[in-house]
Each structure stands twice: as C-alpha cells, then as structure tokens.
N, C-alpha and C positions, 0 to 999 in steps of 0.2 A: 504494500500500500504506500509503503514512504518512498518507494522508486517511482512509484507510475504518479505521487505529487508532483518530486522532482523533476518529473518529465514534465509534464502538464505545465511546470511553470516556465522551463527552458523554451517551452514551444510556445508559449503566450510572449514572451520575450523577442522570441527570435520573431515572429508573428507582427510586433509591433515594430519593430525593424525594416519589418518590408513596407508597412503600407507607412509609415512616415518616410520613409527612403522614394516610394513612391509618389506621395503626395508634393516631397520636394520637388522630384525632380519633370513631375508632370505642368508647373510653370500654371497652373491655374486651379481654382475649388472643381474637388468632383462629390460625386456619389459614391455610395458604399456599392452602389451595383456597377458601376466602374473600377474601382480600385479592385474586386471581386475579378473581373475579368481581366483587368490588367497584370493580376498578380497570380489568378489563377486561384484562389482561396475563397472557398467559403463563402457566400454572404454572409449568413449568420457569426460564422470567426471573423469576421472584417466588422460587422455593426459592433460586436463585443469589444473590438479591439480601438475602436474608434470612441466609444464610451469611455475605454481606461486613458486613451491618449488625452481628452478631453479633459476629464478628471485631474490628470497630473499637467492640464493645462501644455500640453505639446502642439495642440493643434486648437483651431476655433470653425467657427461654423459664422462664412462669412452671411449665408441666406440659408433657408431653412433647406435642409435635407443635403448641401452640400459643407463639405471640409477643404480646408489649407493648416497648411504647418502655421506656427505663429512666426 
C-alpha cells in the first residue's frame, strides 16, 4: 500500500510537469480538453491536475474554462 502511495504521488508530480510544461510553452490559455490531447493524458488526470496547479497558485484561469501559467 505505501508503494503504490509513493507511486501515485510520483505520477501526480510528474503529471503536473507536463501540463504546466505544456501550458508554457503553448504561448496562449487552453482547455483541459486541449492540454488532454496535446499531452495525450487523461481528461479527468488533466482537470485534477489543473485544480492542484491552481491551488498552489502555478497557473490562473485567465476566462472561464480556460488556463495559463502565471
């Protein structure tokens, strides 16, 4: 059980990585059903991941339903 946390969190990590890596370098706000397709991930792991980026204040939400890095 404490291996598959440790995984779970490596991969929410590495996960946040991609779609702020992506969001850089996309040069404008997307959607979570974009960055989903662009990175190949999940919707649902891309909305979750865009909440915790949010949260820790990494990225903001310049109009409703879309995101930029800060």
């Amino acid at each position: 059980m404490f291996i598959h946390s440790m995984i779970k969190k490596l991969t929410i990590m590495e996960t946040k990585t991609i779609v702020l890596e992506t969001l850089k370098t996309a040069g404008k706000p997307l959607k979570s059903g974009e960055i989903a397709e662009m990175t190949q991930l999940d919707k649902k792991l891309v909305d979750k991941t865009l909440k915790t980026l949010k949260d820790e204040e990494l990225i903001h939400s310049p109009k409703r339903c879309f995101y930029a890095p800060q």
